[in-house]
Every structure is written in structure tokens, then in C-alpha cells.
C-alpha positions as CSV (number, residue, x, y, z in Angstrom):
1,X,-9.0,9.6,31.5
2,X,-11.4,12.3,30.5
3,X,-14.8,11.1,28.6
4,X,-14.2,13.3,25.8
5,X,-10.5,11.0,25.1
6,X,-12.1,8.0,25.2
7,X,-15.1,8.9,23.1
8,X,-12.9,10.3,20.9
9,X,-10.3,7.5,20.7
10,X,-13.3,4.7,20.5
11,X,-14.9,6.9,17.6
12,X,-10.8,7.0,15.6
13,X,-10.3,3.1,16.3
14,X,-13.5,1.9,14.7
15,X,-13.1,4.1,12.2
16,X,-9.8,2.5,11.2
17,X,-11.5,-0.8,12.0
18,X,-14.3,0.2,9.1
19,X,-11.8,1.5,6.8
20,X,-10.4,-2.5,6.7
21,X,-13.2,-4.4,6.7
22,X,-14.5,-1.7,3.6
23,X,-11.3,-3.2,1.8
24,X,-11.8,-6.3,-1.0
25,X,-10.3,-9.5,-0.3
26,X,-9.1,-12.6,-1.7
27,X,-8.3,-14.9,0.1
28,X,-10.7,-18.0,1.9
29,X,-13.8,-17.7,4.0
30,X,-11.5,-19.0,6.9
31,X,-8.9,-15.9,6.4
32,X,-12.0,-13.2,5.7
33,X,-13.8,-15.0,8.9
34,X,-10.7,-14.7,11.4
35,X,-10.2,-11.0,10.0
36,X,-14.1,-10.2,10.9
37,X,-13.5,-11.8,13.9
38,X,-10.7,-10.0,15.5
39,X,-12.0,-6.6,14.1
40,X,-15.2,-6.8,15.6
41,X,-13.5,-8.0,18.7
42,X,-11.6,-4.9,18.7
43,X,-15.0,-2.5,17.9
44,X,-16.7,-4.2,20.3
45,X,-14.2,-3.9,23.7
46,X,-12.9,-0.6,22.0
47,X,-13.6,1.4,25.3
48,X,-12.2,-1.3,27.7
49,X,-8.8,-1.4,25.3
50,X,-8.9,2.1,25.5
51,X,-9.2,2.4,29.3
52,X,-6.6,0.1,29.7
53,X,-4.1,1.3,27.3
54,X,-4.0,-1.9,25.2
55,X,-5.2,-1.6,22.5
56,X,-2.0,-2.1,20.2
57,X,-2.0,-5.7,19.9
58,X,-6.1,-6.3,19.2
59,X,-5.1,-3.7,16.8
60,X,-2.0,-5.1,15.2
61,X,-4.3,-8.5,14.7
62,X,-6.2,-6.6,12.3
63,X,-3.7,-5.8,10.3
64,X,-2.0,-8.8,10.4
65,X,-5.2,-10.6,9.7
66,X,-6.3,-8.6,6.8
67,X,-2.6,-9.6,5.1
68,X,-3.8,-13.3,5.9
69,X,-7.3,-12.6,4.0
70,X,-5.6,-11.1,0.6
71,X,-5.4,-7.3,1.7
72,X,-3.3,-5.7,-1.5
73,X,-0.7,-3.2,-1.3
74,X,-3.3,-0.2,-2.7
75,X,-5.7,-1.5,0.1
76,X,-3.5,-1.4,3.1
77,X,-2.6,2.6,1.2
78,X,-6.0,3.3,1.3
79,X,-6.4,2.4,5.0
80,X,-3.4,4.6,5.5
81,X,-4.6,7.3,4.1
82,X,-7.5,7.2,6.0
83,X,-5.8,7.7,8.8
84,X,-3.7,10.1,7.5
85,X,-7.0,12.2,6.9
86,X,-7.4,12.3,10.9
87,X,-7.2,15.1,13.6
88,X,-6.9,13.8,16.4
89,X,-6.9,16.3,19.9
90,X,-6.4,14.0,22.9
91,X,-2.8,12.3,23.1
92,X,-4.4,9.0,23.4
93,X,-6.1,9.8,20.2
94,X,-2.7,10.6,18.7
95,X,-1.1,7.3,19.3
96,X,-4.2,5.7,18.0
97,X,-3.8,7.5,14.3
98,X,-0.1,7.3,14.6
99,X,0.2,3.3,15.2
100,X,-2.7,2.8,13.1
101,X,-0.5,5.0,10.1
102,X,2.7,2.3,10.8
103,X,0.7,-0.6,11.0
104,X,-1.0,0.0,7.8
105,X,2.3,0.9,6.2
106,X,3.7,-1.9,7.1
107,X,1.2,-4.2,6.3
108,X,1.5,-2.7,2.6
109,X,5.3,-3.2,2.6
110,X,4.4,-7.1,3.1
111,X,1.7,-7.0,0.7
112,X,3.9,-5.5,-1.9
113,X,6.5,-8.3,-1.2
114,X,4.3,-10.5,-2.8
115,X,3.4,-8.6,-5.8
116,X,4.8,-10.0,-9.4
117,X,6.6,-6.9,-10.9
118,X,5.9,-7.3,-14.7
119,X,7.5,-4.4,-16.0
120,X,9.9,-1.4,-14.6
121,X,7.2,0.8,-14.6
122,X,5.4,-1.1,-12.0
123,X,9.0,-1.0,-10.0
124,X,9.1,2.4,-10.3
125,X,5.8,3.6,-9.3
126,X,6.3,1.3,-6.4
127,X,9.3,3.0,-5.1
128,X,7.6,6.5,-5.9
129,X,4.5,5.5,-3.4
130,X,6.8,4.1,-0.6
131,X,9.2,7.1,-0.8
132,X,6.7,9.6,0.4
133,X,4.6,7.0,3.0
134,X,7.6,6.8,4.1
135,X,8.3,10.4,4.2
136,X,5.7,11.3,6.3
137,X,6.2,8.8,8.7
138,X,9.7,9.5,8.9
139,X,9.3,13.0,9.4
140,X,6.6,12.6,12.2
141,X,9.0,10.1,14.2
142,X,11.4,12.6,13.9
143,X,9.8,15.6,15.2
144,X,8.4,13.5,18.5
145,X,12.1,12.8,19.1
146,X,10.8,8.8,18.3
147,X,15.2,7.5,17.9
148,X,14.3,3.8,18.1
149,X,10.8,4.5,15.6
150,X,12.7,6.6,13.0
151,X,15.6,3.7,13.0
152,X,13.0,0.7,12.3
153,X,10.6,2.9,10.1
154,X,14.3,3.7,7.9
155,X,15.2,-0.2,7.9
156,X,12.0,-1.0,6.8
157,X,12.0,1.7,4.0
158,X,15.7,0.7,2.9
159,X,14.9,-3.1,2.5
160,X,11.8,-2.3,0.7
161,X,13.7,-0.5,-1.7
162,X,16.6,-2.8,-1.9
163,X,14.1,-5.2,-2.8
164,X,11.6,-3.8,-5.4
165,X,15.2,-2.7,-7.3
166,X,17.0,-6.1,-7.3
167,X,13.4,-7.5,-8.7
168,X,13.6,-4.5,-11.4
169,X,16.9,-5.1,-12.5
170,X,15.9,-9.1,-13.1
171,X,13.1,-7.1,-15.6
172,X,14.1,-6.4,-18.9
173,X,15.4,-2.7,-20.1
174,X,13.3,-0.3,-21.2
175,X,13.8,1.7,-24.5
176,X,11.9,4.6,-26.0
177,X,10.0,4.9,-29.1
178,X,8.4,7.3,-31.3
179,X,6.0,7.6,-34.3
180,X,4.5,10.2,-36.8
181,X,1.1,9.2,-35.2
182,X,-0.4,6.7,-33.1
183,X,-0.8,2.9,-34.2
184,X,-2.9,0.1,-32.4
185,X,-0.8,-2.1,-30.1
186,X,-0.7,-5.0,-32.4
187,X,0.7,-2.9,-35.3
188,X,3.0,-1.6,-33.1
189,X,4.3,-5.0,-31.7
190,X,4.7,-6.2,-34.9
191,X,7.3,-3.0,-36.0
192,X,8.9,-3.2,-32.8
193,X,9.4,-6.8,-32.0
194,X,8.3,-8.6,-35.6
195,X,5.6,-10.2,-32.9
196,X,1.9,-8.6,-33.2
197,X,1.5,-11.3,-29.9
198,X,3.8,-9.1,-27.8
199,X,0.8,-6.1,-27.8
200,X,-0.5,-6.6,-24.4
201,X,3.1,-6.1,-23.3
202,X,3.1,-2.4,-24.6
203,X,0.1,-1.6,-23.6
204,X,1.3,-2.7,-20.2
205,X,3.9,-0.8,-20.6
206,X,2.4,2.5,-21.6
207,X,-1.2,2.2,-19.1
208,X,-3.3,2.4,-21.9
209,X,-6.9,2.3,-21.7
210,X,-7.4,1.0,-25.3
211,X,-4.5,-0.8,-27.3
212,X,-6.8,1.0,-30.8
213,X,-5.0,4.1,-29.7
214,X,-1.2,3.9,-28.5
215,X,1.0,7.1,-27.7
216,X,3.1,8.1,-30.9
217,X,5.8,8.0,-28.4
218,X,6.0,5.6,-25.4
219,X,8.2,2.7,-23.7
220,X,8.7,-0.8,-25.2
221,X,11.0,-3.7,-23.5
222,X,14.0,-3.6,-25.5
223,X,13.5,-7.6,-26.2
């Protein structure tokens, strides 16, 4: 293996291994200890997993340990993105970005598995990030001819789906509403539901920085 792969594929993998530990956590000091742990194992022996071709499992422990230690959908995304951003040149390099890309997607698909959806919109954003992770990673098994990759990655994507929509239909409908001009959220609540309590629900709803100042027209639960 030429010098220039390995340093290149040691200098991609603790890059990856950065971009996780970077990420907040919370769950105990035992969790955040055994994810520190297995990272810096990783860093450290980078160039003998390297040589050796095995460095998919140290790897994979990451992950899985970061999910142990709290790691939140968005986090596990921001990991993936990071090694999205890559360019790698040597093949070895390649895999490295590639099963670091899968491994943080699924790790985000687990994460968001545990994630209380309080309101469609949350549903629906969900399904909007996952369709184009997916995307990409669906299109790059593809193009490498990766059969077996493209059929797990398109499971994976279908029963994340199946499941962020069965928890959306359990949440209630949403309706529209409209207004002359904008009202604070507990006037709002009041005219919508006759409950001024229900305003943090619309402001929820609507992502809203300050209640003070709804949208004239927005989404309300239609109960």
C-alpha cells in the first residue's frame, strides 16, 4: 500500500473520529467514557487498521457507541455530512468516506426511532431529511454496481418511512388558519381552541421564535 493511501486514509478516519467526539451527548459518564474509549482506540491504531484492511468494525463501535452515549438524529446528520464534504483520491480512502457515510446514516435512522414526534410537522421534516440521505446513498451504491448495498440501504429507507408515517397518523390533523394580522399565541389559542393554555402548541406548530408575534396565517391541530 503506497504511503500517500495510508496517510491519506489515517488523516479521513480521524477526521470522522473528531467529527463524533465534537458531537453533544446525553447520556452517563459510562456511555460517553466507552464512546472516548473506542474512538481513541481507533485514532490511535488508525495506520495498523489501515494496513490490515480492518478497520470497519473499530469503526462501526463508534458509531454504535455514540448511539449508546445519546448521539441525536441532527448529530449523527452532522457527522454525515462531514463526510459527505470529503474527496477522497486513493480507493482505500473511498471505502473509508463511503462506510463512514452508511454508518452515520444508519446510526441517525436508530436515533430517530427514539425521537417523540409531537406534531406532523416534525413527521414531515423527518421524512424530507431521510429522503435525500438516502438519495445520495442510494444513488452512489448504484453507480458502483453495490446489488446487495442498494437492497439493504432501500429496506432501511422503506421501514424508516413506514415508521415515521404510522407514528404521524397516531398525531392529530392539521388544519389551516388565517387572520387580518398577526396575534400572540395565547390570543390565538384562545380563538382557535377556547384554551389560551394550548399556545405553546401553535407555536410548535408554526417554529416561531417569539409566540408575541404569530404568522397571520399558519397551522393549528384541528383539536
Amino acid at each position: 500500500m503506497k504511503k500517500t493511501t495510508i496517510s491519506e486514509s489515517i488523516s479521513l478516519l480521524r477526521s470522522v473520529i473528531s467529527a463524533i467526539l465534537a458531537q453533544p451527548f446525553s447520556s452517563s459518564a459510562t456511555a460517553g467514557a466507552e464512546l472516548r474509549r473506542v474512538c481513541g482506540d481507533l485514532s490511535a491504531n488508525a495506520e495498523n487498521y489501515i494496513r490490515a484492511s480492518a478497520f470497519g468494525s473499530p469503526l462501526a463501535a463508534c458509531f454504535d457507541a455514540a448511539y449508546m452515549a445519546g448521539m441525536d438524529p441532527a448529530a449523527f446528520a452532522r457527522v454525515r455530512t462531514v463526510a459527505e464534504d470529503m474527496r477522497p483520491t486513493s480507493q482505500m480512502a473511498v471505502v473509508i468516506v463511503t462506510l463512514s457515510v452508511r454508518l452515520a446514516l444508519a446510526g441517525e435512522c436508530r436515533a430517530l426511532a427514539d425521537v417523540t414526534m409531537t406534531s406532523r410537522v416534525d413527521v414531515e421534516s423527518a421524512v424530507a431529511r431521510m429522503r435525500i440521505a438516502f438519495e445520495q446513498a442510494l444513488d452512489f451504491a448504484m453507480d458502483n454496481h453495490e446489488s446487495e448495498t442498494f437492497k439493504s440501504l432501500s429496506a432501511l429507507y422503506a421501514a424508516v418511512v413506514r415508521d415515521l408515517t404510522e407514528r404521524g397518523r397516531k398525531l392529530p390533523q392539521m388544519v389551516s388558519y388565517s387572520f387580518p394580522r398577526s396575534l400572540p399565541a395565547i390570543v390565538l389559542a384562545q380563538r382557535l381552541y377556547s384554551d389560551s393554555a394550548r399556545a405553546d402548541e401553535l407555536k410548535l406548530e408554526n417554529v416561531v421564535p417569539n409566540p408575541i408575534f404569530m404568522p397571520a396565517s399558519g397551522r393549528a391541530l384541528s383539536r
